[in-house]
C-alpha positions as CSV (number, residue, x, y, z in Angstrom):
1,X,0.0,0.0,0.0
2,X,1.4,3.3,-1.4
3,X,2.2,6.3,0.9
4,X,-1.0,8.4,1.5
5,X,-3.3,5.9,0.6
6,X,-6.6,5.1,2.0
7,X,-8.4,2.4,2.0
8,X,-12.1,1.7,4.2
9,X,-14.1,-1.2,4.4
10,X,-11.9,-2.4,1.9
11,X,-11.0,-6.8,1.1
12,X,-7.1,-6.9,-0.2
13,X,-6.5,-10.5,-1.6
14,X,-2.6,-11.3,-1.4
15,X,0.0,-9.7,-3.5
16,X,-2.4,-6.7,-4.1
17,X,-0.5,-3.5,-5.1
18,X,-2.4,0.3,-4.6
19,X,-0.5,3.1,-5.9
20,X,0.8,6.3,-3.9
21,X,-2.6,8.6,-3.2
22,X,-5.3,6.1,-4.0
23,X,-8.4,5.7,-1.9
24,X,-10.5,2.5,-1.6
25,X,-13.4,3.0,-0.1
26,X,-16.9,0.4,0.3
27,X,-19.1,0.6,3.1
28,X,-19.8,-1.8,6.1
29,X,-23.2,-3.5,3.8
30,X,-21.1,-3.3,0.5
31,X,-16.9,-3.2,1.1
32,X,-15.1,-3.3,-2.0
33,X,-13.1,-6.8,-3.0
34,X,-9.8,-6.3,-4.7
35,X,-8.3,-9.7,-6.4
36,X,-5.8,-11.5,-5.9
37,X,-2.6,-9.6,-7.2
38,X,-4.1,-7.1,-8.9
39,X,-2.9,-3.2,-8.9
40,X,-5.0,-0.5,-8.4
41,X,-4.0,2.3,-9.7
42,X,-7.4,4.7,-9.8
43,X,-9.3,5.4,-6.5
44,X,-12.7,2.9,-6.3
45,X,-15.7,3.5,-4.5
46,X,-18.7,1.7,-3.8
C-alpha cells in the first residue's frame, strides 16, 4: 500500500499493489473486493 493511501471497508487478496494517493473506499453492507494480485491504480468507491 502506497504512501497516502486510503483504503475503508476495503477486502485486499494477497500480493495486491495500490498506488501512492489512491483511496479505496466500500461501506460496512457493501466493502469493495480487490483480487488477488491485482494493482489498483485509480481510486474505487462503492
Amino acid at each position: 500500500i502506497g504512501e497516502g493511501a486510503q483504503v475503508e471497508y476495503a477486502i485486499l487478496d494477497k500480493g495486491v499493489e495500490v498506488e501512492p494517493g489512491v483511496v479505496i473506499r466500500g461501506t460496512a453492507e457493501h466493502p469493495v473486493v480487490v483480487k488477488k494480485g491485482a494493482k489498483v491504480t485509480e481510486d474505487i468507491h462503492s
